[in-house]
C-alpha positions in Angstrom: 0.0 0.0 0.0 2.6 2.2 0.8 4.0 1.5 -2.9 0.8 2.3 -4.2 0.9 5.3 -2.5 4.5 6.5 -3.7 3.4 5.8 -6.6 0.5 8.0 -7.4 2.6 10.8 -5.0 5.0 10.8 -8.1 2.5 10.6 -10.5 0.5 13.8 -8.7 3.8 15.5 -8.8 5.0 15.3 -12.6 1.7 16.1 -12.9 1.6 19.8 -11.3 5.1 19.8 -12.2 4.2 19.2 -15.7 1.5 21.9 -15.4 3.0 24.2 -13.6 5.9 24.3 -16.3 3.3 24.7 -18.6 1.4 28.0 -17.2 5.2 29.7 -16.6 6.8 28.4 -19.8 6.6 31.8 -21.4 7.8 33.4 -18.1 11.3 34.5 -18.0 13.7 37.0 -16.2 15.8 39.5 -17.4 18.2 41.9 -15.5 19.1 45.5 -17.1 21.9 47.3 -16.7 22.2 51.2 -17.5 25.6 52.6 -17.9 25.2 56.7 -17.8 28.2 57.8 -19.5 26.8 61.5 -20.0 29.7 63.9 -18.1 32.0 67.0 -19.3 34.6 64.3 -19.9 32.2 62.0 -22.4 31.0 65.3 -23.7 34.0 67.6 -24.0 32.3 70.0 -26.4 29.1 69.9 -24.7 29.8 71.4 -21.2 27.1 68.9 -19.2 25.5 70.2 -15.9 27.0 69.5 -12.5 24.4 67.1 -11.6 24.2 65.6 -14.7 22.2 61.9 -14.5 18.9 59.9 -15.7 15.9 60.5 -13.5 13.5 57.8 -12.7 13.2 54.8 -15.3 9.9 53.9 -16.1 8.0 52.1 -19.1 6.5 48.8 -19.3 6.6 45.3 -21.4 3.7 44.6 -24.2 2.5 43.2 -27.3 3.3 44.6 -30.4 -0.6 45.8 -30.8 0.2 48.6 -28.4 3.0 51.6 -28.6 3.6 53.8 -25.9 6.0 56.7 -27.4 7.2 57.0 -31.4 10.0 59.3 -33.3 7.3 61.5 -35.3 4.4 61.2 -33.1 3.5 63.7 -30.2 3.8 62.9 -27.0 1.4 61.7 -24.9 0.2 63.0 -21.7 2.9 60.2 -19.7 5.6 61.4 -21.8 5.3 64.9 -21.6 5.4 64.8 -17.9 8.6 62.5 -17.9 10.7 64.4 -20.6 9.6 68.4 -18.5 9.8 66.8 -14.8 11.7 63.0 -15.3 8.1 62.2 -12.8 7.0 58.7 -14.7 3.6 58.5 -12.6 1.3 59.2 -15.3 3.1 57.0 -18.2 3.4 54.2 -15.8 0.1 54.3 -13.5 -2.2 55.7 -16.1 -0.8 54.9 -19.6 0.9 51.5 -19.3 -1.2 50.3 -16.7 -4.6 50.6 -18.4 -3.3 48.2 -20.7 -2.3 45.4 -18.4 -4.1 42.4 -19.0 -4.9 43.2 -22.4 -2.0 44.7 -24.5 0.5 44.6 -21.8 2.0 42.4 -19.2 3.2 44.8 -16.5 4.0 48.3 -15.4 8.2 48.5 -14.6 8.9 51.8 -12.2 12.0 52.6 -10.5 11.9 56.0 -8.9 15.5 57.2 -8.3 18.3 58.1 -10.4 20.5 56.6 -12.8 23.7 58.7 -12.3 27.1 58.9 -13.8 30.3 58.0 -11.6 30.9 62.3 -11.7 27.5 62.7 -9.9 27.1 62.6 -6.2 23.9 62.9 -5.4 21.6 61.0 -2.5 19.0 60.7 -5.6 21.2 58.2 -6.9 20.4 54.7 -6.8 21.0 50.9 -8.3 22.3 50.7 -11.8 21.0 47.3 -12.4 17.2 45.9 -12.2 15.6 42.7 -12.7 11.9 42.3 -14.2 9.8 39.4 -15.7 9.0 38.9 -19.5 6.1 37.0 -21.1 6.3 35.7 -24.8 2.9 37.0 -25.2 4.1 40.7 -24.4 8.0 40.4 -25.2 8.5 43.8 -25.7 9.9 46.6 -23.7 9.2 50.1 -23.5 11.3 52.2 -20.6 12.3 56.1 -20.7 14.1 58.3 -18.5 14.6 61.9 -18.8 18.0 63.7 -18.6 17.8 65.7 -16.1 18.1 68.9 -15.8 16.8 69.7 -19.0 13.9 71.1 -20.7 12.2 68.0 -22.5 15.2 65.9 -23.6 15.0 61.8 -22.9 16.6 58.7 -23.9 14.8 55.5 -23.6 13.7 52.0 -25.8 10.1 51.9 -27.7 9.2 47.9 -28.2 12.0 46.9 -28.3 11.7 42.9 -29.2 13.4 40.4 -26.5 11.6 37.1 -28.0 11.6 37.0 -31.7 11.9 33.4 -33.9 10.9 31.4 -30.7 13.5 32.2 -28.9 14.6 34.9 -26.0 17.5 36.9 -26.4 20.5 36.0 -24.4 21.7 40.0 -24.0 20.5 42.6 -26.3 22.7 46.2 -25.7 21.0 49.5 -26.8 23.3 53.1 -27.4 21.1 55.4 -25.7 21.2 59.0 -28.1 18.8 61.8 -26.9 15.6 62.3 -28.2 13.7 65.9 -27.9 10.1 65.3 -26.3 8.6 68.4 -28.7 6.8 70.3 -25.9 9.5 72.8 -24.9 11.8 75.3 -27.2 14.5 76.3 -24.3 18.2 75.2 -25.2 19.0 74.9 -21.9 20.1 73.3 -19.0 17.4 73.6 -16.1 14.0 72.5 -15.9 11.2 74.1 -18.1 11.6 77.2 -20.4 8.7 78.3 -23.4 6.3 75.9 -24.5 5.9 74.9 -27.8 2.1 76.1 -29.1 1.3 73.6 -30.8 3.8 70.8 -29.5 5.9 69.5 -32.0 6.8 65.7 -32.4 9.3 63.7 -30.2 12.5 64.0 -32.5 16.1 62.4 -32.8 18.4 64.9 -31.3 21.4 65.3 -34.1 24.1 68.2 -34.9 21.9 70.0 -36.7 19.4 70.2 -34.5 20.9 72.5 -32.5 20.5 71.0 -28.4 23.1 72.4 -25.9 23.1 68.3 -25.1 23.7 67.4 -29.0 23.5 63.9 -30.5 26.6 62.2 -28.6 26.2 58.5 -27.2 24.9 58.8 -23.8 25.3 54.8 -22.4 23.9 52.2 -23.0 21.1 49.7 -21.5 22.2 45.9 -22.0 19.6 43.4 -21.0 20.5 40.2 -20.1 18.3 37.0 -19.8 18.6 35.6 -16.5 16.1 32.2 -16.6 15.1 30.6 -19.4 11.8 28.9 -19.6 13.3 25.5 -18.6 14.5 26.4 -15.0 11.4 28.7 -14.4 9.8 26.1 -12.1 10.8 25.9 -8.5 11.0 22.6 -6.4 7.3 20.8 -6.0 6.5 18.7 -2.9 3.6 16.4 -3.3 2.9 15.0 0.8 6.3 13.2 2.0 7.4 13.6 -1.9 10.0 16.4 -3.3 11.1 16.2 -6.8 14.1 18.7 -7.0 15.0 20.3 -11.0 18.0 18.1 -10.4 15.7 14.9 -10.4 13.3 15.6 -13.3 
């Protein structure tokens, strides 16, 4: 009886183990890492302010039937408020969150900044972040203004990390300014005129004109950390543990 019993435990188990691999198959987690290069010594010609840095990072992962910023497009209501004040509440709780459960996975906000190693500032925070991906939504949106500055931003748009079937081991995006189209001031501090009517988020580039010009600001490098195979954790079925080691 006792045989019988082992028995079906196992059989129970692989079961849920079976199912539960199933339901988190398209379930994996990536880590990003943002390198802020933007100083007076990456940007000789470009005389960058003292507390030069990203503000807070904010965006969110979806399907490709959903887009939350574009190059040629105005800015939404989200995106305004992050390019003037580098505040992500209203892309993030609003914008991005609307759409969860439908067009979009999940919300990611991290409120603090991403500095260079020239700025000191208690605002500054982790570098790196971890945040879950489903095949279903395997694309990533996240902005972050440069701060202080009018309406300038750098930042990803659906940007693909499962494409042919597969996930992408490490994907590493050059982060160039863009110009959020809502303010004309070419300067460093917060605000300045508004733009009546706004004009279209643009590529920053020489001719442009931008006190912060086009120059490479860093990079973000995702990195997959757990493929769909290792998603599952242990499963205990009554005096039964299968461990990943044993399946």
């Amino acid at each position: 009886m006792k045989t019988t019993h082992l028995f079906l435990g196992l059989v129970f188990a692989a079961q849920i183990l079976l199912n539960a691999t199933e339901a988190r198959a398209g379930v994996v987690r990536y880590r990003l890492d943002v390198d802020n290069t933007w100083s007076e010594e990456t940007h000789p010609e470009r005389i960058a302010p003292t507390d030069a840095h990203f503000s807070w990072l904010g965006g969110g992962t979806h399907n490709d039937n959903v887009s939350f910023w574009q190059v040629g497009e105005l800015a939404s209501p989200g995106m305004v408020q992050m390019a003037e004040t580098g505040v992500i509440n209203i892309l993030t709780d609003e914008e991005i969150q609307a759409e969860v459960g439908n067009r979009a996975f999940q919300t990611l906000e991290y409120r603090w900044w991403f500095c260079p190693a020239a700025t000191m500032a208690t605002s500054c925070g982790d570098l790196s972040v971890e945040f879950d991906v489903d095949d279903t939504f395997p694309l990533v949106t996240l902005v972050t203004m440069l701060g202080p500055s009018p309406d300038w931003f750098v930042g990803v748009s659906g940007l693909p990390l499962f494409e042919n079937g597969q996930w992408k081991p490490s994907v590493v995006v050059d982060l160039h300014p863009f110009d959020g189209g809502t303010r004309s001031a070419n300067q460093w501090p917060l605000g300045g005129p508004q733009n009546d009517p706004p004009e279209a988020i643009s590529v920053i580039t020489e001719p442009t004109g931008q006190l912060v010009g086009p120059a490479k600001m860093g990079t973000f490098t995702f990195t997959l950390l757990t493929p769909p195979s290792t998603a599952v954790e242990n499963v205990t079925w009554g005096d039964v543990k299968i461990s990943p080691d044993e399946r």
